[in-house]
C-alpha positions in Angstrom: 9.8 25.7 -2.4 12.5 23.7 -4.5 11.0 21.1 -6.9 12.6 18.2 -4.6 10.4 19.0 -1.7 7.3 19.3 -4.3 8.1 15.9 -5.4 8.8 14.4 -2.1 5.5 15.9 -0.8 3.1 14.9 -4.0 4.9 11.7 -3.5 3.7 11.3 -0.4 0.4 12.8 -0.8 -0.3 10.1 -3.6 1.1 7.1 -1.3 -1.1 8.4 1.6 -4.2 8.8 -0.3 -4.4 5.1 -1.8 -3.1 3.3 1.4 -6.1 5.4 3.1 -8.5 4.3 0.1 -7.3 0.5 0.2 -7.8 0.1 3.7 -11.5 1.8 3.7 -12.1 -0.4 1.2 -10.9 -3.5 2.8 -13.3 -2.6 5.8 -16.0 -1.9 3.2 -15.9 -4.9 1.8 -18.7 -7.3 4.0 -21.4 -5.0 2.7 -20.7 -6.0 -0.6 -21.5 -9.6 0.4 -25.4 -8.8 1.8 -26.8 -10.2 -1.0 -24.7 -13.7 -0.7 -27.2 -16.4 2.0 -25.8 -16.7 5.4 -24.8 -20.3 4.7 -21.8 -19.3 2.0 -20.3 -18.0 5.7 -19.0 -20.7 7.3 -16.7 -18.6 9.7 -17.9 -17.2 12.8 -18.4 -12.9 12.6 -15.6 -12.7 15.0 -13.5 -14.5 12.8 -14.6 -12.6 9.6 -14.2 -9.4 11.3 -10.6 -9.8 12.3 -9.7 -11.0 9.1 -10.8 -8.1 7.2 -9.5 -5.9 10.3 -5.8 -8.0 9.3 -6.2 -7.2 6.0 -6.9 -4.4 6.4 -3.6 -3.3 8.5 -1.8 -5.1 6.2 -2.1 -3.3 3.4 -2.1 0.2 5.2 0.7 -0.3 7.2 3.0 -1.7 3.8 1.3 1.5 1.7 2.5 3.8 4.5 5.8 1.8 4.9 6.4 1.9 1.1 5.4 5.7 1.3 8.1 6.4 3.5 10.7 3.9 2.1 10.1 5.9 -1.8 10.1 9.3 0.3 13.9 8.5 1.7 15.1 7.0 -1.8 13.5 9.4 -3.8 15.4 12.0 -1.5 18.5 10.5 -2.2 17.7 9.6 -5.8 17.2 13.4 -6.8 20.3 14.7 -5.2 22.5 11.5 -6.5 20.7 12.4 -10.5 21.8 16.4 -9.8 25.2 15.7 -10.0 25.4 12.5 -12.5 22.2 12.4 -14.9 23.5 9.2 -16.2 22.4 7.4 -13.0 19.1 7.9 -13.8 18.1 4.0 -14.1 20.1 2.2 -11.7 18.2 4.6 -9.2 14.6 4.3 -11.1 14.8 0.6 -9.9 15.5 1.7 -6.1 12.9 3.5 -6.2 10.8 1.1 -7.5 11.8 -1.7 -5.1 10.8 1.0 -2.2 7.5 0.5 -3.8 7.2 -3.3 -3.9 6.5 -3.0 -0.7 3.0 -2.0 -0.9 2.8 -4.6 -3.2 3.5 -7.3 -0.9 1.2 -5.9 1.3 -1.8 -5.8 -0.7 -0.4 -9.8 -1.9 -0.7 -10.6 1.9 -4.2 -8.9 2.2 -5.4 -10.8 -1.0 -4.3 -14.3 0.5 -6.0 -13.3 3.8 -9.4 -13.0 2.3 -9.2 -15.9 0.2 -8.8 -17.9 3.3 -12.2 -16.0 4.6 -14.3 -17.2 1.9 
C-alpha cells in the first residue's frame, strides 16, 4: 500500500466520520430542547422536523461532497508535488477550497435552524 492511497483513504475516513457525527447531531438536537416550555415553539412539529431533517442533509451531503472533492485534488496534488516540491502551496489552497465546501454546508445548516427558533 503506497502512502498516497493511505492518505487518500485516512482522508476520507476522517471526512466520513465528522459528516456522519454532524448530521446525528443535527437529528439529536430537539432533545436538547425538552427542558425549554412548549410555548418558545411557535412552529408546528412538522415544520420543526423537516427543518432539522434539511439541516441535516445539508450538512451531510456538503461533508460527503467536500470528502470526495479533497479525495480527487488530494490525488492530483500528491502526484503534481512528486515531481515539483516547489508547488507545494499553490496546491495547499486547492485543497483547501475542496474543503470549503463542507463549510458552506454547515453555514446553510446554521441559517436553517436559526430560522426554527
Amino acid at each position: 500500500m503506497t502512502i498516497r492511497t493511505r492518505f487518500i483513504g485516512a482522508l476520507l475516513a476522517i471526512t466520513v466520520f465528522l459528516s456522519v457525527g454532524a448530521t446525528a447531531f443535527l437529528f439529536l438536537a430537539p432533545a436538547s430542547f425538552a427542558q425549554v416550555p412548549a410555548e418558545v415553539f411557535r412552529l408546528e412539529a412538522t415544520v420543526w422536523a423537516w427543518g432539522l431533517v434539511g439541516a441535516a442533509i445539508a450538512t451531510g451531503l456538503s461533508s460527503l461532497g467536500a470528502g470526495f472533492a479533497v479525495g480527487k485534488v488530494g490525488a492530483a496534488a500528491i502526484g503534481a508535488l512528486a515531481e515539483k516540491p516547489e508547488l507545494f502551496g499553490r496546491l495547499l489552497i486547492f485543497v483547501g477550497l475542496a474543503e470549503g465546501i463542507a463549510i458552506y454546508g454547515l453555514i446553510v445548516s446554521i441559517l436553517v435552524l436559526n430560522r426554527l427558533v
